[in-house]
C-alpha positions in Angstrom: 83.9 117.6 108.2 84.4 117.0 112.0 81.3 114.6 113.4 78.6 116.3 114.9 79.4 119.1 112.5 76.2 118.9 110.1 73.8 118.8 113.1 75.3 122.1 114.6 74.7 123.7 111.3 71.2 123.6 111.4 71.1 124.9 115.2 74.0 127.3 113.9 71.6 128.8 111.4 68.8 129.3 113.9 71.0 131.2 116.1 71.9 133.6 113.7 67.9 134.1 113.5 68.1 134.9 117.0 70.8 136.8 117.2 69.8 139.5 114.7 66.2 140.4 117.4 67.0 142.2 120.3 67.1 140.3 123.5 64.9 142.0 126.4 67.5 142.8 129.8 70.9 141.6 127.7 73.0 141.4 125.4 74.6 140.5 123.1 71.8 142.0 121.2 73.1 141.7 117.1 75.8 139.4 115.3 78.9 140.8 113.5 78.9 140.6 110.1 83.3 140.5 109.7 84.6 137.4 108.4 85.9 135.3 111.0 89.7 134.8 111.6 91.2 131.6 110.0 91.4 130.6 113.8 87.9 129.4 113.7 87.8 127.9 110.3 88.0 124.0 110.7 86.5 122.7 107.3 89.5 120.9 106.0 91.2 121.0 109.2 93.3 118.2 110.7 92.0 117.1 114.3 93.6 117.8 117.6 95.4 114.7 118.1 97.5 116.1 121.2 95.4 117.3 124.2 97.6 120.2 124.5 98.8 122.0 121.5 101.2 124.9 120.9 101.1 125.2 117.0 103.3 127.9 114.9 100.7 130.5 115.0 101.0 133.3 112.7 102.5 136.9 113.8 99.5 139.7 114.6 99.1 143.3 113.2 100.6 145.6 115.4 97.5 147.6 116.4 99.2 150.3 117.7 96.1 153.1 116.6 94.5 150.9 119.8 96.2 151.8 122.6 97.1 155.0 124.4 100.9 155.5 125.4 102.4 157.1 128.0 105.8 156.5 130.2 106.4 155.5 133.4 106.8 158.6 135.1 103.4 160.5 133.6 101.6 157.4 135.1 102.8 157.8 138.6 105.2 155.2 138.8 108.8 156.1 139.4 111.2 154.9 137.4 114.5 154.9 140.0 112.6 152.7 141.6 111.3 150.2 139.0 114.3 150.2 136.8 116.2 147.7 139.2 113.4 145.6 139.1 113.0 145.4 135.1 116.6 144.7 134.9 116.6 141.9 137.0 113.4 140.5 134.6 115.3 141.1 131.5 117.6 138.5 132.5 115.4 135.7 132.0 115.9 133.5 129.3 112.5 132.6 128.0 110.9 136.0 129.0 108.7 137.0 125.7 107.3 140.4 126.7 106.5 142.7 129.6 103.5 145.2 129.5 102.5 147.7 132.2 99.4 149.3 131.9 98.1 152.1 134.4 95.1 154.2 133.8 94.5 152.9 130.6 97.8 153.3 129.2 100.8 151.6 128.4 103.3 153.0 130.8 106.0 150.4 130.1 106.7 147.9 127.3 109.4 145.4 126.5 110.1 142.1 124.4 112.9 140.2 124.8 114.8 136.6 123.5 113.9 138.1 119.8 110.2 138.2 120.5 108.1 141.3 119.1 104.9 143.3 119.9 103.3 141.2 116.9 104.9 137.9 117.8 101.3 135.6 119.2 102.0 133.8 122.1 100.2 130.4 123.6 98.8 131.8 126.3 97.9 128.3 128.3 95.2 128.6 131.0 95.0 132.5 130.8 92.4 131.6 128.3 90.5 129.7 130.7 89.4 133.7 132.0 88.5 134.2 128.5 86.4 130.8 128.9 84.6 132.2 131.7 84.0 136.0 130.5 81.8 134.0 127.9 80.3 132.3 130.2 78.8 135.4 131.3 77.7 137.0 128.3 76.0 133.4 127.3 74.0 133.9 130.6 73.1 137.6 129.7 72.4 136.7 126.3 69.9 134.2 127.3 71.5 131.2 126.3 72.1 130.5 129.8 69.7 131.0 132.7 72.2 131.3 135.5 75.5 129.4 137.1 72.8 127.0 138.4 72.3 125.6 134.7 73.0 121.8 134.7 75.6 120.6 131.9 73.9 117.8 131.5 70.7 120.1 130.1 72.9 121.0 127.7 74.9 118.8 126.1 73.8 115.7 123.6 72.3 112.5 125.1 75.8 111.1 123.4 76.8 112.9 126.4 74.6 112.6 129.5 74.6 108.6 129.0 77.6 108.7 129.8 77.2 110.9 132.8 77.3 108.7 136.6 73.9 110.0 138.1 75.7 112.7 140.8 77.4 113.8 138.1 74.1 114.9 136.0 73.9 117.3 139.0 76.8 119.3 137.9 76.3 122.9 137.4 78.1 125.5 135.5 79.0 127.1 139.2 80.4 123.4 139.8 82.5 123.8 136.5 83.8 127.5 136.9 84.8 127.2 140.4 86.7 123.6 139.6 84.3 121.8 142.4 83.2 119.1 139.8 84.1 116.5 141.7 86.1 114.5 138.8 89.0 112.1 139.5 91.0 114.7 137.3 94.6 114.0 137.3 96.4 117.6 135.7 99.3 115.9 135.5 98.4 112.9 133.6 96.2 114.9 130.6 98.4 114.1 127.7 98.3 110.4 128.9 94.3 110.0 129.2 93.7 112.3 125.9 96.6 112.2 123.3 94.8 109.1 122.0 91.3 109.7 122.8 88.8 109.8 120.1 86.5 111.4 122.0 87.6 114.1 124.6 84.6 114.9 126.3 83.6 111.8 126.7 86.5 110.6 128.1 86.8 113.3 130.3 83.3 112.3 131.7 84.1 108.9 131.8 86.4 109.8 134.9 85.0 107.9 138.4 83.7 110.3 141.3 86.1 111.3 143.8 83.8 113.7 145.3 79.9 115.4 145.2 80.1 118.1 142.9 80.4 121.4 144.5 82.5 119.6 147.7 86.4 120.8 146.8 88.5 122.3 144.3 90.7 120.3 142.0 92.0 122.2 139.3 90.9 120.3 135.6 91.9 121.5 132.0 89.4 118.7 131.2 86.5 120.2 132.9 87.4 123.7 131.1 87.2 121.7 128.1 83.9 120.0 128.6 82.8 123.2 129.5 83.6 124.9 126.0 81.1 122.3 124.3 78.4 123.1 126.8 78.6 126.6 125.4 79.2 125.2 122.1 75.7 123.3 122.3 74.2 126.3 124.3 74.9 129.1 121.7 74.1 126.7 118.2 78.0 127.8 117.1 81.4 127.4 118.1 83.3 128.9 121.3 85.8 130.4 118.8 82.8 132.1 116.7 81.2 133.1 120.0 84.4 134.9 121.4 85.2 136.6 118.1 81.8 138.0 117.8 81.1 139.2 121.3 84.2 139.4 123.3 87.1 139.4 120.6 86.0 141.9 118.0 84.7 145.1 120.0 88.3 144.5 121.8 90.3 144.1 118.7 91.5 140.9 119.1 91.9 138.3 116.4 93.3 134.7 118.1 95.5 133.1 115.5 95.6 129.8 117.1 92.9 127.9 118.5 93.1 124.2 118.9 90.1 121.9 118.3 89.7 118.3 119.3 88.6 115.1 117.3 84.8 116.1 117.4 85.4 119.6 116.5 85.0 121.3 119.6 87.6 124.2 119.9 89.4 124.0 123.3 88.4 124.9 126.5 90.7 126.7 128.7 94.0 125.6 126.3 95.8 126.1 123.2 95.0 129.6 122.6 97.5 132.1 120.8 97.2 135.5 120.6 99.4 139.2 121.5 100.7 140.2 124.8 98.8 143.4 123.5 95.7 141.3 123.3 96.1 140.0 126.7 96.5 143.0 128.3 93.4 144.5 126.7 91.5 141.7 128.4 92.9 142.7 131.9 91.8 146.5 131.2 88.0 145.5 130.1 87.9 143.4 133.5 89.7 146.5 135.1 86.9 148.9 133.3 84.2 146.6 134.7 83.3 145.4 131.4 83.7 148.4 129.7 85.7 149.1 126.7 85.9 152.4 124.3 82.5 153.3 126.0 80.3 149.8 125.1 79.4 147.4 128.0 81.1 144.4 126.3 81.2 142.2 129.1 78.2 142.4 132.0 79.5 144.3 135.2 77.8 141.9 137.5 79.9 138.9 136.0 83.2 140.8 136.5 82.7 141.0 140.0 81.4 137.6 140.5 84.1 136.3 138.8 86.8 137.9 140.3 84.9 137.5 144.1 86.1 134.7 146.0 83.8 131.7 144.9 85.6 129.1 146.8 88.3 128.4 149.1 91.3 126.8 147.9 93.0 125.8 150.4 96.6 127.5 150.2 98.4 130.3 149.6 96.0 132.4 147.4 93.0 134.6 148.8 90.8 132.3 146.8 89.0 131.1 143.3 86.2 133.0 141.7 85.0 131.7 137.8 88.1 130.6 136.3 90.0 133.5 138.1 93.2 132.9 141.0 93.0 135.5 143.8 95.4 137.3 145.6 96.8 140.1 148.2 100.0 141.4 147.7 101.2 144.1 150.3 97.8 144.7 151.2 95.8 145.2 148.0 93.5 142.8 146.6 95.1 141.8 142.9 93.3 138.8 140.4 95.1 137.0 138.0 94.7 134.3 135.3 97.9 132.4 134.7 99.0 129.6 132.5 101.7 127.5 132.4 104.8 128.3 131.4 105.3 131.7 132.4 102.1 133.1 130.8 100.9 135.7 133.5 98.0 138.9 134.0 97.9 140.3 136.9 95.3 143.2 137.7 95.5 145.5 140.7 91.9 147.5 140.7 93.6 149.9 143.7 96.1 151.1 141.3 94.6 150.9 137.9 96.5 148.6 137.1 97.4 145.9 134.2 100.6 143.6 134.1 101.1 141.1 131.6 103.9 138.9 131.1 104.9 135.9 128.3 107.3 132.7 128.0 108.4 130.7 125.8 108.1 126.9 125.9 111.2 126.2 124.5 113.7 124.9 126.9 111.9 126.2 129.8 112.3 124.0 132.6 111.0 126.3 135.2 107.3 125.5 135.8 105.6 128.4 138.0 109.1 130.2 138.8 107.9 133.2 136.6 104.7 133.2 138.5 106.3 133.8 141.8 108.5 136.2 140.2 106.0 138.2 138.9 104.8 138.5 142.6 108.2 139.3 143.8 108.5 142.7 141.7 105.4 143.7 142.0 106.2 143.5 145.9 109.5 144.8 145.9 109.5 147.4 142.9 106.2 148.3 141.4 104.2 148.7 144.1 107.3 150.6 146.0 107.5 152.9 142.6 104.1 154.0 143.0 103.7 155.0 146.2 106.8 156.7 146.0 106.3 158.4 143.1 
């Protein structure tokens, strides 16, 4: 059993008591009763030795009864157009899949390199979005107050001992917008972690280079910290909390879900699940938080987080909670992204869900998919539907 494991059953335990009472003004309002996926099962487990993790997760059900199909052409996009375009994507090498979704359905869909609609992918830093959307039903649950919660209120005095005194003023706005003023290296992750014992604490062990709230500095640390705030917040673990009230009224079931020496699941990282899967994420942010008629996610949140929260400095249109966004030709698109090709872009204006995967496997081209994502939506799918 992972340290810190026995004390978080007892808080576990009393969550469940709460859980099962209505909250007054939120949700969610009752706990799932389904077994939980062999994901979130660590007893037994080996710990997360690497900081990043890409596993052999198993394949998924297909889950076809979920979704509502439809071709390109009844959707309003014209093929003539497109087809060009999803030629010159098929040619990649470590392309996985490629879903199009408008107005709720699957217009287009496509796996390639011997990958399958079952075939779960690691979908990087995408699941940092997924990070954040819990975020927000912690805060409408109640086990949050608001974005101006302190981490420090949360987590263990192990923890805020450890914390330089500026840094006890970091907020969960500080975390989900990446101001939290760290001396986070991205690059060097694997180096500072691989052989920590203790990832959080090492992670908070970092120097100040700035206030928190000054700048952004993008951290997969941070994201990590910030799954065992929740962790501590909700008295059970991010990968329990996701299954029961994001996860499971979506249909998702994550096969892979890394966890690190002190049994914290990831934050924000080794993740695997369905391009399927991903794309149903895109439509409930799409849907305002809304999925087969159930307000799954708060519609407030959905706007926050994909409203620009901070200024980054470069080419995007700015950062909301764990969200990058963009204009392309004119229309306001968000996307989460992760590395190595793993890619959902949404397009509110057109209804509209893309979702693309990689492999890792001898791919040697960083954020080249990203900008080729970009480059035909540009010059062929947005062309396709205005023609149309």
């Amino acid at each position: 059993m992972f340290p810190r494991q026995l004390k978080r059953m007892t808080r576990h335990m009393l969550a469940l008591l709460i859980l099962v009472v209505a909250i007054p003004g939120g949700f969610p309002q009752s706990q799932s009763e389904e077994p939980l996926p062999a994901a979130c099962d660590i007893d037994g487990r080996a710990a997360q030795r690497r900081f990043y993790q890409r596993g052999n997760a198993p394949e998924d059900l297909t889950d076809d009864a979920l979704w509502r199909f439809s071709d390109l052409r009844a959707q309003g996009i014209e093929p003539s157009i497109i087809e060009p375009g999803l030629a010159l994507l098929a040619e990649s090498r470590t392309r996985q899949s490629l879903i199009i979704m408008r107005n709720g359905h699957i217009a287009y869909e496509a796996y390639y390199n011997g990958s399958r609609a079952s075939d779960s992918n690691n979908i990087a830093s995408v699941s940092k979005s997924m990070l954040s959307a819990l975020v927000g039903v912690a805060i409408e649950g109640g086990y949050f107050q608001s974005t101006d919660d302190r981490i420090a209120d949360h987590l263990p005095a192990h923890y805020e001992s450890l914390m330089a005194p500026a840094l006890r003023r970091l907020t969960l706005h500080d975390m989900l917008t990446m101001t939290h003023g760290l001396a986070w290296d991205e690059n060097e992750a694997g180096r500072l972690l691989n052989r920590s014992g203790d990832w959080v604490a090492d992670i908070l062990r970092l120097p100040l280079r700035q206030a928190p709230g000054a700048s952004f500095n993008y951290s997969t640390g941070v994201s990590h910290v910030l799954s065992a705030v929740l962790t501590e917040a909700a008295g059970m673990s991010v990968c329990e909390f996701a299954h029961r009230f994001l996860f499971e009224p979506l249909g998702v079931e994550v096969e892979f879900w890394g966890v690190d020496p002190q049994g914290y699941f990831t934050g924000g990282h080794s993740v695997s699940m369905t391009a399927r899967e991903i794309a149903r994420f895109g439509q409930l942010f799409l849907d305002e938080g809304r999925w087969a008629g159930e307000q799954i996610l708060p519609g407030w949140w959905v706007a926050a987080s994909t409203s620009p929260q901070v200024d980054i400095g470069n080419n995007y249109a700015g950062y909301g909670y764990y969200w990058w966004l963009n204009q392309i030709a004119g229309y306001d698109m968000y996307s989460a992204l992760g590395a190595g090709g793993q890619i959902l872009h949404v397009i509110p204006d057109f209804r509209l869900v893309l979702v693309t995967t990689h492999g890792y496997r001898g791919n040697q081209r960083d954020y080249v998919e990203e900008a080729e994502s970009y480059q035909f939506i540009w010059d062929y799918l947005i062309p396709a539907i205005e023609g149309a």
